[in-house]
N, C-alpha and C positions, 0 to 999 in steps of 0.2 A: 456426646462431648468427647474431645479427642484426650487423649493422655497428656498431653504437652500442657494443655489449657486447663485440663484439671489441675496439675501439677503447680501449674503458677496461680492459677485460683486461691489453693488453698496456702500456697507461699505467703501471698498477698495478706489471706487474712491471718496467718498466724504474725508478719510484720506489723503490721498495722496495729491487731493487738497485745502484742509484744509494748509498740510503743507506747499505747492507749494505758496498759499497766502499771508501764514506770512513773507515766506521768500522773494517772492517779496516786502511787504511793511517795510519789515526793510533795504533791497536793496532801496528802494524809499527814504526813511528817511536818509539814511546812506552817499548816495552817487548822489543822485539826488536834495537834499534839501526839500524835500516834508515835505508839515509839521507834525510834530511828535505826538504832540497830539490825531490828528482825526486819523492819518493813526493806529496810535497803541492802540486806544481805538477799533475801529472796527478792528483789528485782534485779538480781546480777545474772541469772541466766537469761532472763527476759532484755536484757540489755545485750549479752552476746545474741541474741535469735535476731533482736534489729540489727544488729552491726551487720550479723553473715545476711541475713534479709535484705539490706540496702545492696549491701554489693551485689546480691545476685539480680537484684532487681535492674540495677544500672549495667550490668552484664546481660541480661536477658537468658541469664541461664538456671534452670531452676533445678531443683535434686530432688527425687523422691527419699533418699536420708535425710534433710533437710524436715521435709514435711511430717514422715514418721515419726523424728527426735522430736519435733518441735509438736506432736502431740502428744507423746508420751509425757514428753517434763512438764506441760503447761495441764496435764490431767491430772499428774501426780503433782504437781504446785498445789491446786486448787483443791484439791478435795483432804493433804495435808495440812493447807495452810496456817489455819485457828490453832494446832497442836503446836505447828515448826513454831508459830511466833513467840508463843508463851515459851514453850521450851529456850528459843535461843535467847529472849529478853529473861529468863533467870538463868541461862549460861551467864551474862553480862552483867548482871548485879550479886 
């Protein structure tokens, strides 16, 4: 596989799932009662990774920073997650 096509590969799936994210936790928030605070402060980087995602995508230009950030924060999201939440929903009460 060449570099290019790995590169937009895996752009692709971190987009995609980026979006697949936000849209489950505002489903969480919306219709589950999850609380809203923590759930929609951690989908705000998931929200910048689709924004730069879409453009690059309608650009056809893809960035191996891009792909690296966008595993590191979404590795370190998830396996923080259950901590940050609780943590920042009693920052807010």
């Amino acid at each position: 596989m060449q570099s290019r096509n790995l590169k937009a590969l895996i752009s692709k799936i971190i987009l995609f799932y980026s979006i697949f994210y936000v849209i489950m936790k505002l489903i969480a928030v919306i219709f589950q009662n999850a609380w809203p605070a923590p759930n929609l402060i951690l989908a705000i980087p998931y929200i910048i990774f689709a924004v730069i995602g879409w453009i690059m995508l309608k650009k056809e230009t893809f960035s191996w920073f891009y792909v690296i950030a966008g595993i590191l924060v979404i590795s370190l999201i998830r396996f923080y997650e259950t901590e940050w939440i609780v943590g920042i929903q009693q920052y807010f009460n």
